[in-house]
N, C-alpha and C positions, 0 to 999 in steps of 0.2 A: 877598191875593195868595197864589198858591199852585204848585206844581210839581208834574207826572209827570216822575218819570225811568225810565227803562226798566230794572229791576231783575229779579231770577228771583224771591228772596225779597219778601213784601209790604211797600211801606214808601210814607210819603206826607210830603209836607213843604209848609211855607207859613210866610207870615211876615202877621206883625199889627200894624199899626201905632195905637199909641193916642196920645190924647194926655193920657192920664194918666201920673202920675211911675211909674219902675217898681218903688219902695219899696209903693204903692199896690198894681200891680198886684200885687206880691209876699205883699201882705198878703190880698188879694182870693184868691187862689191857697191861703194858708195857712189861711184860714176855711174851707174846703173841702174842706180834705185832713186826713188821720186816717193816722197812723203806723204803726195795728195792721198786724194782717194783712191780706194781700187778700182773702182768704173769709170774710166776717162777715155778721153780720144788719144787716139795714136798718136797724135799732132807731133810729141817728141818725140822721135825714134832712137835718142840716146837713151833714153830709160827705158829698159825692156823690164821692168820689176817695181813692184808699191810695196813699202813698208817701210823698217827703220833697222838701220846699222850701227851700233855702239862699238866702244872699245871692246873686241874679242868675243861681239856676238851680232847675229844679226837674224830677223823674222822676215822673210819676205814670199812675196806669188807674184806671178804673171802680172802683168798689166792687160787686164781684158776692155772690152768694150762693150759687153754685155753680161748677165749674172751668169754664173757657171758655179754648181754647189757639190760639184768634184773636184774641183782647182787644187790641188796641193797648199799646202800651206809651208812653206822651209825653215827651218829653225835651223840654223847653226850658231858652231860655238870651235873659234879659232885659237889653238892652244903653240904658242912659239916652240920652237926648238932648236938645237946648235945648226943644223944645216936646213931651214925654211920653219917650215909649220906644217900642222895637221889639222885637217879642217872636218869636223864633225857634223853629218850631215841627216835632219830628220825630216821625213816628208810625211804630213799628217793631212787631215782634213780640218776645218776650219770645226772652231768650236760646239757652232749651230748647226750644222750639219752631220756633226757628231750625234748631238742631242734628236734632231731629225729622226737618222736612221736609229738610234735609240728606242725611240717613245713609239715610232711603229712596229718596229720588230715585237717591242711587248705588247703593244694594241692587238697586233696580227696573233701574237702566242695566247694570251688572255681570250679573246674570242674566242678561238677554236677548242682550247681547252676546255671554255665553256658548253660549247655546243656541242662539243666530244660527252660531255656529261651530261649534257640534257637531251642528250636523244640517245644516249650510252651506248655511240658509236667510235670506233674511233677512224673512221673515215674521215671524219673535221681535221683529227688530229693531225692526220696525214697530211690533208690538205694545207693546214698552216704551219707545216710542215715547212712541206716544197715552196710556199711561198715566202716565206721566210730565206731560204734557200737562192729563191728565186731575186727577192729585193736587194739582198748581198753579191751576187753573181753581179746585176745589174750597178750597184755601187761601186765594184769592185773594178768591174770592166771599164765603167767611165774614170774611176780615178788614174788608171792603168794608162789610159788614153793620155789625158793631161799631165801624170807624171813625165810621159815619156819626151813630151813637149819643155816641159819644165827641166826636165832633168839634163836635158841634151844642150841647152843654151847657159845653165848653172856652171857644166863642168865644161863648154867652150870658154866665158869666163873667169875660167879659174885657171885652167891651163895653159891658154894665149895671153 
């Protein structure tokens, strides 16, 4: 099960329900994740994911080999139940990349509005408009990319 909600920023959420214990899942999660850094070499092939797994929560992305500033970011939060657990699942963008697309979007809107006013056109407007438009297509598309990588290897282990 899963949701779109209508966000500026890229973010995607779903929920999983198994019916394994979520000690289980917890541990399935922690074979898999490597504490280091996030830019490392492949060298381990049992960790396919960098971050950190606590009781009933865990933060983690890809293990890449290179910067990538669409990478999902996953946040869950594993809640037990009589017959397994339900596993809540967020995929966001990393904080900085947050603030990134943020701070240009207003740079891009601020400009044009200005120069919409100083030449009291509103051609500019338009223009940072579409570009605006354009930087979020672009954001959107890549994170789309790497969720789908992310998202297919998360719910293979979870469900095997």
């Amino acid at each position: 099960m899963y949701s779109r909600e209508v966000t500026i920023l890229p973010y995607f959420q779903e929920t999983v329900i198994s019916t394994q214990s979520s000690e289980y899942i917890i541990s399935k999660i922690d074979a898999v994740t490597s504490s280091k850094l996030l830019l490392q070499n492949q060298n381990d092939p049992a960790h396919f994911f960098t971050g950190w797994v606590r009781e009933g929560r865990f933060r983690i992305s890809l293990k890449i080999n290179r910067p990538n500033n669409y990478l999902p970011l996953v946040i869950g939060n594993i809640e037990p139940t009589s017959n397994g657990c339900i596993v809540f699942l967020s995929y966001t963008l990393f904080p900085t990349t947050k603030i990134f697309l943020i701070f240009w979007n207003l740079f891009v809107l601020i400009v044009c509005i200005t120069a919409s006013y100083q030449y009291k056109t509103f051609l500019y407007g338009a223009l940072g408009v579409l570009l605006i438009v354009f930087i979020q297509w672009i954001a959107w598309s890549n994170f789309n990319l790497q969720l789908k990588r992310t998202r297919e290897l998360l719910i293979n282990i979870l469900i095997h």
